[in-house]
MDAnalysis code that builds the backbone (N, CA, C; Angstrom):
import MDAnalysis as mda
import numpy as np

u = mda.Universe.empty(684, n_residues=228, atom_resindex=np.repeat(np.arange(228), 3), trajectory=True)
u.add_TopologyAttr("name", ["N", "CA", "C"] * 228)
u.add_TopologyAttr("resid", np.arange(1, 229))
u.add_TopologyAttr("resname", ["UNK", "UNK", "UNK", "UNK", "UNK", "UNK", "UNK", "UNK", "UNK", "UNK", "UNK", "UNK", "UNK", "UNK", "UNK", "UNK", "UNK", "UNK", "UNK", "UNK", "UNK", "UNK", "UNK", "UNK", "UNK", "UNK", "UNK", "UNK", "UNK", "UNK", "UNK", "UNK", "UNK", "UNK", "UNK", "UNK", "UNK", "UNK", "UNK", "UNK", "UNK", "UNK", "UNK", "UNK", "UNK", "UNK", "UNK", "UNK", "UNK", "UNK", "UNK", "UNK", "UNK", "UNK", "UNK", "UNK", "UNK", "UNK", "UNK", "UNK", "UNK", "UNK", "UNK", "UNK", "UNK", "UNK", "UNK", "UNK", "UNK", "UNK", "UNK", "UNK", "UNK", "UNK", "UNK", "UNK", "UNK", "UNK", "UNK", "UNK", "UNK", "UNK", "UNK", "UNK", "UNK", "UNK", "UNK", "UNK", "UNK", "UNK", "UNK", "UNK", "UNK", "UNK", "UNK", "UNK", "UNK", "UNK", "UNK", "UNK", "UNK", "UNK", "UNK", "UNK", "UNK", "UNK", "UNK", "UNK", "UNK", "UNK", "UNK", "UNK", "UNK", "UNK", "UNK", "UNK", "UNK", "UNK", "UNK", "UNK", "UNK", "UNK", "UNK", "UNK", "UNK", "UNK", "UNK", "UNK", "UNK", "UNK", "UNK", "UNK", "UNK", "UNK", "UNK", "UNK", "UNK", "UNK", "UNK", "UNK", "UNK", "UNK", "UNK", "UNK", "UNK", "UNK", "UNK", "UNK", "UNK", "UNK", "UNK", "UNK", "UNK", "UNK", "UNK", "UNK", "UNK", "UNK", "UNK", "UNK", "UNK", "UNK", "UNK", "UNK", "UNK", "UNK", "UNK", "UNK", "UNK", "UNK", "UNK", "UNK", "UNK", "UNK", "UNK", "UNK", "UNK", "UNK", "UNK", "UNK", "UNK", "UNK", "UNK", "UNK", "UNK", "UNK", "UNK", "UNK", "UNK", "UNK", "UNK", "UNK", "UNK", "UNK", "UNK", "UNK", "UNK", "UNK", "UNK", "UNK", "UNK", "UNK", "UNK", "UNK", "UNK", "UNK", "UNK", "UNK", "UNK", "UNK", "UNK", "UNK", "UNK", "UNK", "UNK", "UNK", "UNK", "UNK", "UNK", "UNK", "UNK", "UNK", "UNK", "UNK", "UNK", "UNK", "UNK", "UNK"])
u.atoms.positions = np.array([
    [-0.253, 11.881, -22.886],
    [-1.088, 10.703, -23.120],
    [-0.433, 9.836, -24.189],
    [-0.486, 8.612, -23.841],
    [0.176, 7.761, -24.986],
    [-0.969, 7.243, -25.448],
    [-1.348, 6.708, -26.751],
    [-1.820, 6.065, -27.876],
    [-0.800, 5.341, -28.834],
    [-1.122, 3.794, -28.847],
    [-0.249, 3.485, -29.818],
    [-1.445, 3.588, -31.153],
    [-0.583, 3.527, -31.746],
    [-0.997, 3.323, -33.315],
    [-2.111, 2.416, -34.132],
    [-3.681, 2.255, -34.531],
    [-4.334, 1.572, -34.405],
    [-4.482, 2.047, -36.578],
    [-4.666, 0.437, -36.564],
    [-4.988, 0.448, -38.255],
    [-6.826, 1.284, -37.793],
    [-7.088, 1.855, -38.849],
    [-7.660, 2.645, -38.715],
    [-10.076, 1.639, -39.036],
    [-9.671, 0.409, -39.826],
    [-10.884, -0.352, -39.238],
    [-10.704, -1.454, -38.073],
    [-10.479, -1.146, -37.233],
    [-10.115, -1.624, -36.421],
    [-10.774, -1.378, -35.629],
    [-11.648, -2.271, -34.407],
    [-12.330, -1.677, -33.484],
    [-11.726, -1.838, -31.930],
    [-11.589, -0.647, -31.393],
    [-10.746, -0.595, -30.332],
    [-11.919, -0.665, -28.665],
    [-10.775, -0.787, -27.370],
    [-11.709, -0.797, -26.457],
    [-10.204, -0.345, -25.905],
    [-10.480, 0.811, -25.192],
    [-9.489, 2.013, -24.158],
    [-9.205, 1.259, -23.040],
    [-8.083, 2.038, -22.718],
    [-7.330, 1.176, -21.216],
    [-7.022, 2.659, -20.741],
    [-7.780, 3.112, -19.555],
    [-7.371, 3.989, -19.238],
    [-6.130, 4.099, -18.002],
    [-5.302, 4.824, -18.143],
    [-4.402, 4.349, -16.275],
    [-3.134, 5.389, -16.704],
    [-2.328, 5.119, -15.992],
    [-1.093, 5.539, -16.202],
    [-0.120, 4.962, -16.123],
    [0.283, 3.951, -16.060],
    [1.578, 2.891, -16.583],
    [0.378, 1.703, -17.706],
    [-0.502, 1.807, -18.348],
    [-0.937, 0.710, -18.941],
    [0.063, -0.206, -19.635],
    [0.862, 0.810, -20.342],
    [1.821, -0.632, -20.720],
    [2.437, -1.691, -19.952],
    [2.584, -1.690, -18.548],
    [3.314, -2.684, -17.621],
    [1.999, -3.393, -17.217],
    [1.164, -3.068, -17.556],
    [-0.412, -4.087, -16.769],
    [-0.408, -5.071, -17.393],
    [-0.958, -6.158, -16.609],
    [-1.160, -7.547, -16.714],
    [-2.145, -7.721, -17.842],
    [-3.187, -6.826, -17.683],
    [-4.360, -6.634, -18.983],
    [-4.004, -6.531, -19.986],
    [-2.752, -6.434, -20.657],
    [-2.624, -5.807, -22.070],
    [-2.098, -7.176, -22.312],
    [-1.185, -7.800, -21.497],
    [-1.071, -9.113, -22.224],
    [-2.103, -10.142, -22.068],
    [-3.234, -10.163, -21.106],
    [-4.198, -11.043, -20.888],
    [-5.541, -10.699, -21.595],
    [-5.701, -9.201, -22.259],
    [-6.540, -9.301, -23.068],
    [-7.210, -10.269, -24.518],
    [-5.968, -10.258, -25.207],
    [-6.194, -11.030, -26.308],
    [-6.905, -12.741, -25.757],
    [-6.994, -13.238, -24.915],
    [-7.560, -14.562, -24.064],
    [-8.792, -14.099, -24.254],
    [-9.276, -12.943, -23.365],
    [-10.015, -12.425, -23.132],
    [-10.828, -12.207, -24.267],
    [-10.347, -11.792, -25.441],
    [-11.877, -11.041, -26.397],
    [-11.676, -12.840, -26.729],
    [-10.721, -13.499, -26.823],
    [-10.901, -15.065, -27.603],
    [-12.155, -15.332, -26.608],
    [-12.545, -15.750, -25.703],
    [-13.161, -16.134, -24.754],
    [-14.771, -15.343, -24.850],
    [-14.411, -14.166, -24.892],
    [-15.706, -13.440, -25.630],
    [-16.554, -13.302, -26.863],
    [-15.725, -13.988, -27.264],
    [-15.646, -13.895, -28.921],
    [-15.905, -12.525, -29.733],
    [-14.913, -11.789, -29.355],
    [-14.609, -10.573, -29.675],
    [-13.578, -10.828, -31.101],
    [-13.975, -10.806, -32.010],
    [-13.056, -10.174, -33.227],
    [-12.740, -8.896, -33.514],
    [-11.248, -8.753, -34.381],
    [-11.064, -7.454, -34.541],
    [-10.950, -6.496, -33.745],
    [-10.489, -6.684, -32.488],
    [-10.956, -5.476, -31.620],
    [-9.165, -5.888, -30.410],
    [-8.784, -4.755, -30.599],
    [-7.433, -4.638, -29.419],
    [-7.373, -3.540, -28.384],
    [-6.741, -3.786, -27.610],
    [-6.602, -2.654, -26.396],
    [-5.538, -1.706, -26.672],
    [-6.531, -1.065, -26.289],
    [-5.310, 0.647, -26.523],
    [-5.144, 1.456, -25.325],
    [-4.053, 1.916, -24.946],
    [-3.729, 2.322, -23.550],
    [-3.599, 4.229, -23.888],
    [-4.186, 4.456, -22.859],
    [-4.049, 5.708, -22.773],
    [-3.691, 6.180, -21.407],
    [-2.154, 6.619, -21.338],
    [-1.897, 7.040, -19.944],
    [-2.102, 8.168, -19.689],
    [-2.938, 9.089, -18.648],
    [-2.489, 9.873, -17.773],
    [-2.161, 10.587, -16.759],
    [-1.573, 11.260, -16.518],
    [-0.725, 11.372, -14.667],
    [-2.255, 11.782, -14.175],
    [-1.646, 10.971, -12.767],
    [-2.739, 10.879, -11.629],
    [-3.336, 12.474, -11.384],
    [-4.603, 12.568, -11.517],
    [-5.361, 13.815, -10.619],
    [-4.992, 14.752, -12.516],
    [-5.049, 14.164, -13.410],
    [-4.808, 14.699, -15.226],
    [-6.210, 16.306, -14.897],
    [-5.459, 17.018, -15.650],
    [-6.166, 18.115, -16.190],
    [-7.633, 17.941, -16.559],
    [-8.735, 18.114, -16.222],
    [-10.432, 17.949, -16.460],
    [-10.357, 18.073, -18.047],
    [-9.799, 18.909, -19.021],
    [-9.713, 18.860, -20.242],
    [-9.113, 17.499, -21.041],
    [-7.933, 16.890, -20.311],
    [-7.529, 15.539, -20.667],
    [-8.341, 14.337, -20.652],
    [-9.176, 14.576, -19.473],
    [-10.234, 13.132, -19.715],
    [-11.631, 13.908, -20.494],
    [-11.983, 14.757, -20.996],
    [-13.100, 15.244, -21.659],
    [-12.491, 15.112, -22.756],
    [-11.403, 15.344, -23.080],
    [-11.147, 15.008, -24.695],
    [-10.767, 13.542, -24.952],
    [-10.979, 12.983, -23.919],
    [-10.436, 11.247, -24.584],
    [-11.919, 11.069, -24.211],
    [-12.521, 10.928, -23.057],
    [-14.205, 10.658, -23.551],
    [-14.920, 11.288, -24.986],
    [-14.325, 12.326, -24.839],
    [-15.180, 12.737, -26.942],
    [-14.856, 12.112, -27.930],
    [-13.643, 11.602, -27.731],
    [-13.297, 10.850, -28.817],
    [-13.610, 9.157, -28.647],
    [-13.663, 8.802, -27.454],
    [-14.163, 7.859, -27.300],
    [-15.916, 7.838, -27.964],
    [-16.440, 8.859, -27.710],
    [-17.717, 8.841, -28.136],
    [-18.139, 9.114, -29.355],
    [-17.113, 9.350, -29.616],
    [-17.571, 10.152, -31.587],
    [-17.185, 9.424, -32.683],
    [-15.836, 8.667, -31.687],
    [-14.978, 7.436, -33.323],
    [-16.223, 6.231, -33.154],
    [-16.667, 5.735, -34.106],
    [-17.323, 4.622, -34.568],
    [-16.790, 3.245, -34.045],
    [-15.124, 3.288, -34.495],
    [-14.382, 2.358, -33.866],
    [-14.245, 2.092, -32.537],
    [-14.405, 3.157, -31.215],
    [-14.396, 2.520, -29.950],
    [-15.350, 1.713, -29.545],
    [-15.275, 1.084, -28.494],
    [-15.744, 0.177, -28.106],
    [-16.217, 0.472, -26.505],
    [-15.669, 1.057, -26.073],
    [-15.633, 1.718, -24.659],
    [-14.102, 1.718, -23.900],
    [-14.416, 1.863, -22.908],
    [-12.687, 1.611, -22.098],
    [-12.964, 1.185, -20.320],
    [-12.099, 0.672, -20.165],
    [-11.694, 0.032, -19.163],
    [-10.955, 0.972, -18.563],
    [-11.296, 2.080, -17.140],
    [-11.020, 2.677, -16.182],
    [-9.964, 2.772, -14.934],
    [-8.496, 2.562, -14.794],
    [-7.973, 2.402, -13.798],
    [-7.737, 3.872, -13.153],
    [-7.707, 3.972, -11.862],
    [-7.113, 5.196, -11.184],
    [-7.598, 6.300, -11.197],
    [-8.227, 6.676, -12.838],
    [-9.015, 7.993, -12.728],
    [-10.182, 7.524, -12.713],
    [-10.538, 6.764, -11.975],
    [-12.186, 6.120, -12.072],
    [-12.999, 7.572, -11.504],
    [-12.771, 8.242, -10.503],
    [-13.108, 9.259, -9.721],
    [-13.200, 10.975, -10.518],
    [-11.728, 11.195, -10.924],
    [-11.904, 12.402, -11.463],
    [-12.291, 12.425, -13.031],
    [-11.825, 11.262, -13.507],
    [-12.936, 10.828, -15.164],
    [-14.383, 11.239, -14.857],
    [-14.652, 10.298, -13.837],
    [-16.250, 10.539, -13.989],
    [-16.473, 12.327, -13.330],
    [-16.008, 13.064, -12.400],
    [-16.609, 14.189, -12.142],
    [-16.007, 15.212, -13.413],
    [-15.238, 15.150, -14.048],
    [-14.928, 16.242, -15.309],
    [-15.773, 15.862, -16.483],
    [-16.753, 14.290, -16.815],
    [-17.290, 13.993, -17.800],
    [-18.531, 13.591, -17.396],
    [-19.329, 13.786, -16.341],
    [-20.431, 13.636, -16.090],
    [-21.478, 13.542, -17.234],
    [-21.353, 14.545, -17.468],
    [-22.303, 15.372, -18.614],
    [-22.352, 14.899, -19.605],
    [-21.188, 14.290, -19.807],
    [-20.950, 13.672, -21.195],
    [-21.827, 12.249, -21.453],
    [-21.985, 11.752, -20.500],
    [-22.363, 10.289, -20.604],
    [-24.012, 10.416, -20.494],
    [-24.514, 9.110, -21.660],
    [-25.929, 8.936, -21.855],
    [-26.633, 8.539, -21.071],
    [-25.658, 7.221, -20.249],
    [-26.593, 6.746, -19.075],
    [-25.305, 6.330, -18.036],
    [-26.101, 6.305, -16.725],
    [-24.872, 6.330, -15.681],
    [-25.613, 5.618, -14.756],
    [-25.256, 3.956, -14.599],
    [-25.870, 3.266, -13.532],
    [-25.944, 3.450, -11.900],
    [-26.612, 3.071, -11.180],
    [-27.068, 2.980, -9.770],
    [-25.254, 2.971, -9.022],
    [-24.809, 2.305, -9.274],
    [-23.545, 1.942, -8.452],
    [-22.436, 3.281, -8.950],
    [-22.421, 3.521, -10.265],
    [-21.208, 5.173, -10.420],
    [-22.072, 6.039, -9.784],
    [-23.600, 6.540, -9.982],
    [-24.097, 7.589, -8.982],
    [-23.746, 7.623, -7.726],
    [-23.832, 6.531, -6.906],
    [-23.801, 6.502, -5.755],
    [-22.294, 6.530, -4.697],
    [-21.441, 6.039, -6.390],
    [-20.215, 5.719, -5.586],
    [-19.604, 7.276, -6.259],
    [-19.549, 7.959, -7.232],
    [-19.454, 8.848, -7.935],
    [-17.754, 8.629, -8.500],
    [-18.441, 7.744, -9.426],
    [-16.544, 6.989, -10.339],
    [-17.045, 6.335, -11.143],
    [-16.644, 6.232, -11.898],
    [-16.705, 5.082, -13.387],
    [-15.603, 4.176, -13.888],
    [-15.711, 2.689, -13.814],
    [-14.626, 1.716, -14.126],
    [-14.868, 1.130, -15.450],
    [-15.809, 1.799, -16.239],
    [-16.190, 0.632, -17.295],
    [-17.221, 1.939, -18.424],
    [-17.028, 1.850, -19.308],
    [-17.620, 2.772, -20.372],
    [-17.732, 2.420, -21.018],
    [-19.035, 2.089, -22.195],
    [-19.636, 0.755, -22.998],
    [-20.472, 1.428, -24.224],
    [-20.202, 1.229, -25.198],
    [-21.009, 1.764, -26.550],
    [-21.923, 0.840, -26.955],
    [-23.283, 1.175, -27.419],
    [-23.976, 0.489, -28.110],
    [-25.316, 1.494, -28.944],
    [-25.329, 1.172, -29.699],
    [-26.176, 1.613, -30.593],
    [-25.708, 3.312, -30.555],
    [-24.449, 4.111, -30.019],
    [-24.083, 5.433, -30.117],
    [-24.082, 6.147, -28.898],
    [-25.014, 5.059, -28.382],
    [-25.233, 5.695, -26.803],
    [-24.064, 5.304, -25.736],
    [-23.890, 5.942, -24.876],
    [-22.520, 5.864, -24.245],
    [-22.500, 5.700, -23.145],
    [-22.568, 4.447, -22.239],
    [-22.776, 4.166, -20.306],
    [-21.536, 4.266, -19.751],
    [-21.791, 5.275, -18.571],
    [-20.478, 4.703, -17.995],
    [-20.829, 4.074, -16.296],
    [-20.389, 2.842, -15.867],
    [-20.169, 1.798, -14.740],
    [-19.785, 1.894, -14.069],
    [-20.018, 1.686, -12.568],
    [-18.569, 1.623, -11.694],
    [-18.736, 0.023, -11.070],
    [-18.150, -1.201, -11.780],
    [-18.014, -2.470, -11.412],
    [-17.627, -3.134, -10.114],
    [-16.832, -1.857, -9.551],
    [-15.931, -2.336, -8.500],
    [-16.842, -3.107, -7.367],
    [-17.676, -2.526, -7.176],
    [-18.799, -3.291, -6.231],
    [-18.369, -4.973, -6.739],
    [-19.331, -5.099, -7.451],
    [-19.493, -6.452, -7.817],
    [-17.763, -7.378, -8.095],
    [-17.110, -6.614, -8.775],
    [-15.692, -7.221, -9.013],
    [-14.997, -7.921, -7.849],
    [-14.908, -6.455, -6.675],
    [-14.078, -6.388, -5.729],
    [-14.976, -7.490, -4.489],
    [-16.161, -7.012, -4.795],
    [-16.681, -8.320, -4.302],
    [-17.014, -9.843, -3.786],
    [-16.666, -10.510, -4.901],
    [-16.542, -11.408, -5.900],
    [-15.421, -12.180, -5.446],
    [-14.174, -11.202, -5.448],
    [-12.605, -11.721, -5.186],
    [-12.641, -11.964, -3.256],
    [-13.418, -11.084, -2.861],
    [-13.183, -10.940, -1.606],
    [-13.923, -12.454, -0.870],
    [-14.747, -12.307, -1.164],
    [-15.562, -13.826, -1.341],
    [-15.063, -14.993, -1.942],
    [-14.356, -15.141, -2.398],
    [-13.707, -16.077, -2.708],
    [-12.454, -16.943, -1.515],
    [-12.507, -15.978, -0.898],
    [-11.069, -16.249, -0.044],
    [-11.200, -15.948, 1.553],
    [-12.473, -14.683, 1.517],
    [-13.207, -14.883, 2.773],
    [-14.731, -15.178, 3.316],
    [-14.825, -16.253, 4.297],
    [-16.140, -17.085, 4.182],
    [-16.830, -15.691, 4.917],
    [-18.342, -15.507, 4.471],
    [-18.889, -14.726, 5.171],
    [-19.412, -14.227, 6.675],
    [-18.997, -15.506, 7.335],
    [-18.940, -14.948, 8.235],
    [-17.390, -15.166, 9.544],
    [-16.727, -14.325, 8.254],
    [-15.162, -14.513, 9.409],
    [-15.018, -13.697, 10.093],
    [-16.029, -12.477, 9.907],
    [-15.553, -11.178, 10.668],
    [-16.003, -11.871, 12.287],
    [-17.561, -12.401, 12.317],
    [-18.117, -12.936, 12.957],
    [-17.725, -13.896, 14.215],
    [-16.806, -14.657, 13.532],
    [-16.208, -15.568, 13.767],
    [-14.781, -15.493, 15.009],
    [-14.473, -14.137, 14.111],
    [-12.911, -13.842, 14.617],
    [-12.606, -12.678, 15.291],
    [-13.665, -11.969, 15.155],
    [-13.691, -10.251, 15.867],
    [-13.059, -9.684, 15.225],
    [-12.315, -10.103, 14.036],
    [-11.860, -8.765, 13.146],
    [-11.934, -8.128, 12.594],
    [-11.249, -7.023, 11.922],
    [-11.290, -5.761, 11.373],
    [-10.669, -5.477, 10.188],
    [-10.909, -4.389, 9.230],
    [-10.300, -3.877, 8.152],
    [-9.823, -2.658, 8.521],
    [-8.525, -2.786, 7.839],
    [-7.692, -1.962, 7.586],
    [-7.936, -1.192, 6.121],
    [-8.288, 0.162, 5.532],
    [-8.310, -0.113, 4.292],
    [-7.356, 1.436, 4.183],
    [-6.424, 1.187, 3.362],
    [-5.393, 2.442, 3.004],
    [-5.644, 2.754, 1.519],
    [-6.260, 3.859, 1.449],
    [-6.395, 4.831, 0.283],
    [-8.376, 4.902, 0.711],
    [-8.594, 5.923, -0.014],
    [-9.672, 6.280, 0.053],
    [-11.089, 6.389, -1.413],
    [-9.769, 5.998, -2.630],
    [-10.358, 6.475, -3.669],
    [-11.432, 4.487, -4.440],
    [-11.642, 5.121, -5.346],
    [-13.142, 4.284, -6.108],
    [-13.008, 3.017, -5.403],
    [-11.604, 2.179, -5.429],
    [-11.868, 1.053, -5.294],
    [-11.969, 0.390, -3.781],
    [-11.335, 1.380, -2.985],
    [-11.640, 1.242, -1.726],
    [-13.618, 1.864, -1.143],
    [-13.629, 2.308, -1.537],
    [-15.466, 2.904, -1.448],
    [-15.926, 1.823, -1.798],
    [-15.648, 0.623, -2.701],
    [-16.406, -0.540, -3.199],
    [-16.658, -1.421, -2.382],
    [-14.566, -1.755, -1.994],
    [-14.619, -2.986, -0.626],
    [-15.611, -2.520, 0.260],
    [-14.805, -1.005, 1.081],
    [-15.732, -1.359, 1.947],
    [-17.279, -1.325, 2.130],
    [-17.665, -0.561, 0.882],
    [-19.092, -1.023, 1.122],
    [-19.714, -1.922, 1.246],
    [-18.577, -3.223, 0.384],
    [-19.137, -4.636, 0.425],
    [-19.070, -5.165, 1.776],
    [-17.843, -4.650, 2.797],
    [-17.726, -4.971, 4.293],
    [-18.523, -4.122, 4.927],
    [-19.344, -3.424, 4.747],
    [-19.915, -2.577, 5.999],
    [-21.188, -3.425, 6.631],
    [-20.611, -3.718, 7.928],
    [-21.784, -4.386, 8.351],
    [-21.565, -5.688, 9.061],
    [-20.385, -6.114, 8.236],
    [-19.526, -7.472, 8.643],
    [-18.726, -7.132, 9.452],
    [-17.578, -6.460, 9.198],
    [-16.302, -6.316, 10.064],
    [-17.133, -5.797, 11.255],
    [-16.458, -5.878, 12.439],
    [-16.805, -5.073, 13.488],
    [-16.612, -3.860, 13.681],
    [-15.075, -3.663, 12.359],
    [-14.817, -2.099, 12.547],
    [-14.073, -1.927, 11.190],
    [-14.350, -0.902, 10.550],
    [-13.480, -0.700, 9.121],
    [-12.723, 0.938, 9.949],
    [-11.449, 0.416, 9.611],
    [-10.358, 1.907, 9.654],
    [-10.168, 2.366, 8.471],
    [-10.339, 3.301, 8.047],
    [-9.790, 4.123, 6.702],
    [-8.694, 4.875, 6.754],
    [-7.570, 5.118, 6.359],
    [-6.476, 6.108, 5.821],
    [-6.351, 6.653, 4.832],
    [-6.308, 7.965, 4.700],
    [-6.314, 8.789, 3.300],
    [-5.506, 9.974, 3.637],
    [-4.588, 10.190, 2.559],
    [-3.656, 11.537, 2.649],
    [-4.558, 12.506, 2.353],
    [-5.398, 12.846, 1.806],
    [-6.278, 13.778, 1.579],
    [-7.870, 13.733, 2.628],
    [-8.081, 15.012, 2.879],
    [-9.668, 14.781, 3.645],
    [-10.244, 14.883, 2.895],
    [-10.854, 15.276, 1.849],
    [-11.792, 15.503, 0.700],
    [-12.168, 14.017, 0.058],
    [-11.267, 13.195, -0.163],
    [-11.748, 11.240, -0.752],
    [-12.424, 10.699, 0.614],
    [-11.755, 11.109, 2.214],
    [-12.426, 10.613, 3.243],
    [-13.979, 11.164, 3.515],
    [-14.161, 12.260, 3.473],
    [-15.498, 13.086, 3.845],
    [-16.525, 12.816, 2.438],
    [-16.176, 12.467, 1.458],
    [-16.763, 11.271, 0.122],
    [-17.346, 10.203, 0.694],
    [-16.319, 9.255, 0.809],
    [-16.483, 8.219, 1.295],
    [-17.683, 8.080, 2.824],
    [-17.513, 8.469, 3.258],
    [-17.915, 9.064, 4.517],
    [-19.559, 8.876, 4.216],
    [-20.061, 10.024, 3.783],
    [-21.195, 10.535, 2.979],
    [-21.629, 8.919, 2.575],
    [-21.247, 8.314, 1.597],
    [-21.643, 7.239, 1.255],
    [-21.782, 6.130, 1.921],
    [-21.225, 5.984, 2.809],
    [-21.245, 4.977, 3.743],
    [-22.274, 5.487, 4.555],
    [-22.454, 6.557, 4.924],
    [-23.887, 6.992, 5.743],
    [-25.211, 6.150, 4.674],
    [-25.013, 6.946, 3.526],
    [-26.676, 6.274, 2.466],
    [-26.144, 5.017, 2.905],
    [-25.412, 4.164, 2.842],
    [-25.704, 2.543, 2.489],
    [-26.096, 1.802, 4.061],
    [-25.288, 2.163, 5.023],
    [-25.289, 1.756, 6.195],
    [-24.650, 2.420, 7.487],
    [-25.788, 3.649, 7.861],
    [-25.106, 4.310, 8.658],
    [-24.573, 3.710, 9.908],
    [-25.217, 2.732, 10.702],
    [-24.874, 2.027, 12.031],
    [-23.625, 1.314, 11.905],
    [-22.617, 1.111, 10.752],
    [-21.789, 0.773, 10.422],
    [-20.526, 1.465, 11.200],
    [-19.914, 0.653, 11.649],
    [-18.795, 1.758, 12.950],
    [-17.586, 1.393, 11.738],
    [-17.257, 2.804, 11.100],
    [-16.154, 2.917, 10.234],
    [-14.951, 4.266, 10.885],
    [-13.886, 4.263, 10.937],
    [-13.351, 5.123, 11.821],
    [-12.140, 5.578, 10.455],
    [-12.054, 7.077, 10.182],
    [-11.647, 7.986, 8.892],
    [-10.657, 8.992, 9.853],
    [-9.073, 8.279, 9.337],
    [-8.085, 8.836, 9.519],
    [-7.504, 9.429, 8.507],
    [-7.175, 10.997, 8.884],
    [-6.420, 11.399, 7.656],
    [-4.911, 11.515, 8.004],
    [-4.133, 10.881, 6.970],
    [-2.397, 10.415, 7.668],
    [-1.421, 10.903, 6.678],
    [-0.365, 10.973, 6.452],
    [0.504, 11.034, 5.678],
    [1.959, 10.424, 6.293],
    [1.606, 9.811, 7.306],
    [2.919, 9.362, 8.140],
    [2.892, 7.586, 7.931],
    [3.624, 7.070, 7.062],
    [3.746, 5.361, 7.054],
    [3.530, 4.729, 8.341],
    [4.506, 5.853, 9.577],
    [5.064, 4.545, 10.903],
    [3.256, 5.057, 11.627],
    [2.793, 5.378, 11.521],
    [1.438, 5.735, 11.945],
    [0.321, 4.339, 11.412],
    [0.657, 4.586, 10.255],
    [-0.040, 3.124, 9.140],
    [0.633, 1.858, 9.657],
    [1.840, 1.762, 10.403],
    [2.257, 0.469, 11.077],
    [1.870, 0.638, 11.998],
    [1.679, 1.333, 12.629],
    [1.329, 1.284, 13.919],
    [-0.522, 0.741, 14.595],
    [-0.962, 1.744, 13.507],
    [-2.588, 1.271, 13.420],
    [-2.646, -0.231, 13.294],
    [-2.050, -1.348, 11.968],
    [-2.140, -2.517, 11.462],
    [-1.143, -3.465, 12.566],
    [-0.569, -2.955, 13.460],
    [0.239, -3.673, 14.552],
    [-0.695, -4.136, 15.702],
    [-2.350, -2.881, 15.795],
    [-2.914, -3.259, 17.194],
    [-4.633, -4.090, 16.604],
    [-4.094, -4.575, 15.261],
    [-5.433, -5.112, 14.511],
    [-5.362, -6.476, 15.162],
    [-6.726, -6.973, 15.474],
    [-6.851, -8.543, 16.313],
    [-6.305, -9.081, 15.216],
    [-5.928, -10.810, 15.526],
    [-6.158, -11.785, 14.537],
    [-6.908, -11.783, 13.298],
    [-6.334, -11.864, 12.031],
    [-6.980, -12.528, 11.244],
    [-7.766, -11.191, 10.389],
    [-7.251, -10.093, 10.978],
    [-7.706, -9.064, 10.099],
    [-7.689, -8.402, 8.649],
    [-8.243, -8.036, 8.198],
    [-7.772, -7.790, 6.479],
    [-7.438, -6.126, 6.492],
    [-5.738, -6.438, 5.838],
    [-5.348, -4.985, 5.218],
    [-5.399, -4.864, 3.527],
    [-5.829, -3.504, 3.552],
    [-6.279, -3.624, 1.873],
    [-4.995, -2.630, 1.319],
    [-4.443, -2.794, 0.707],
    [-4.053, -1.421, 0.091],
    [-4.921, -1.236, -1.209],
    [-5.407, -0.109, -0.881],
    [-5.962, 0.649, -1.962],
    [-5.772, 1.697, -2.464],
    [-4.617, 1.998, -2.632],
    [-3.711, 3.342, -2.950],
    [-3.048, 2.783, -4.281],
    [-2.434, 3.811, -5.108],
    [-1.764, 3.645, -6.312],
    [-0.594, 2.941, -6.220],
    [0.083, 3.141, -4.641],
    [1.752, 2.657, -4.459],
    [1.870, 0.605, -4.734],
    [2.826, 0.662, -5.551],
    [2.924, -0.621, -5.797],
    [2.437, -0.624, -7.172],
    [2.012, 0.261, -8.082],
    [1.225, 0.174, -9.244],
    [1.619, 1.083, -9.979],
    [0.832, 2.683, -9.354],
    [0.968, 3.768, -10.093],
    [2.200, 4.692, -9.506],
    [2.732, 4.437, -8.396],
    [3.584, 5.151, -7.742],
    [4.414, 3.903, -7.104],
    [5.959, 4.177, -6.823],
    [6.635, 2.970, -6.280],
    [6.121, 3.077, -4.504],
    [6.068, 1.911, -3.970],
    [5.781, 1.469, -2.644],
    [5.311, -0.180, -2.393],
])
């Protein structure tokens, strides 16, 4: 785990991930608390490797919860196994991490300690911006969504219902049969189809027989946390 070095009144807010130093956030934060009007307060990155030891994120949540100085932290990648090794730990845990079972956002106030899962609303938000609501409608198309973990459970929950058809890919069955489960509570009549793959020319091949105008998501670490 890396930690850089923090003057010690200083009030901090965590970056959790595993390359944080190359993220766009660490240089776009400081805008950010300006804009908030956040004084005194910097981002601190704490990396660690994907699928980290249950003891590694319980000891950075304790300390997140016990120093005076945090502020909370900002969640990449281990949104999923953070929240199932620290469940317990947290005071209050909103409607959207229960349901999605991940946490993107962990927030102090008055000692008490929430942890979020935003992605709904975030991933939302962006998706809407760029697609009118009714294009699925419009165009007969479909999602593609590759990876299975927090932030893909968000999109497509926000698409279930629209697309005519959401495809899922996941190297693992255990994030698909998750996902799965949840998409039943929100909208079971939802025709979502859960491939488990580990073969790329398979993943071209699926996104080769998608109609017009379809959306591929990557939602996997590659390109970020892993090269691809």
């Amino acid at each position: 785990m890396r930690r850089a070095p923090s003057p010690p009144d200083l009030d901090r807010l965590s970056f959790v991930g595993v390359t944080t130093g190359q993220s766009a956030a660490t240089r776009l934060f400081p805008a950010w608390a300006k804009e908030l009007g956040l004084h005194d307060v910097e981002l601190v990155g704490h990396d660690l490797p994907i699928h980290a030891k249950r003891e590694q994120y319980r000891d950075l949540v304790e300390r997140i919860k016990s120093d005076e100085h945090e502020r909370g932290a900002l969640i990449t990648t281990h949104k999923i196994d953070l929240f199932e090794a620290c469940r317990d730990m947290f005071d209050r845990i909103d409607e959207s991490a229960l349901l999605f079972g991940e946490t993107s956002c962990l927030s102090k106030c008055d000692g008490i300690l929430s942890a979020r899962a935003t992605d709904l609303v975030s991933a939302g938000k962006s998706l809407d911006e760029f697609l009118s609501r009714d294009h699925f409608e419009k165009t007969g198309a479909e999602v593609l969504c590759l990876g299975a973990g927090g932030s893909a459970i968000a999109i497509t929950v926000h698409l279930l219902g629209r697309a005519a058809r959401i495809i899922v890919v996941n190297r693992s069955q255990g994030r698909l049969d998750a996902m799965r489960a949840i998409h039943a509570r929100v909208n079971p009549g939802a025709e979502v189809v859960y491939i488990r793959n580990v073969d790329p020319l398979m993943n071209d091949a699926l996104m080769g027989k998608l109609p017009a105008g379809s959306l591929v998501i990557n939602a996997t670490g590659m390109g970020k946390d892993t090269p691809g």
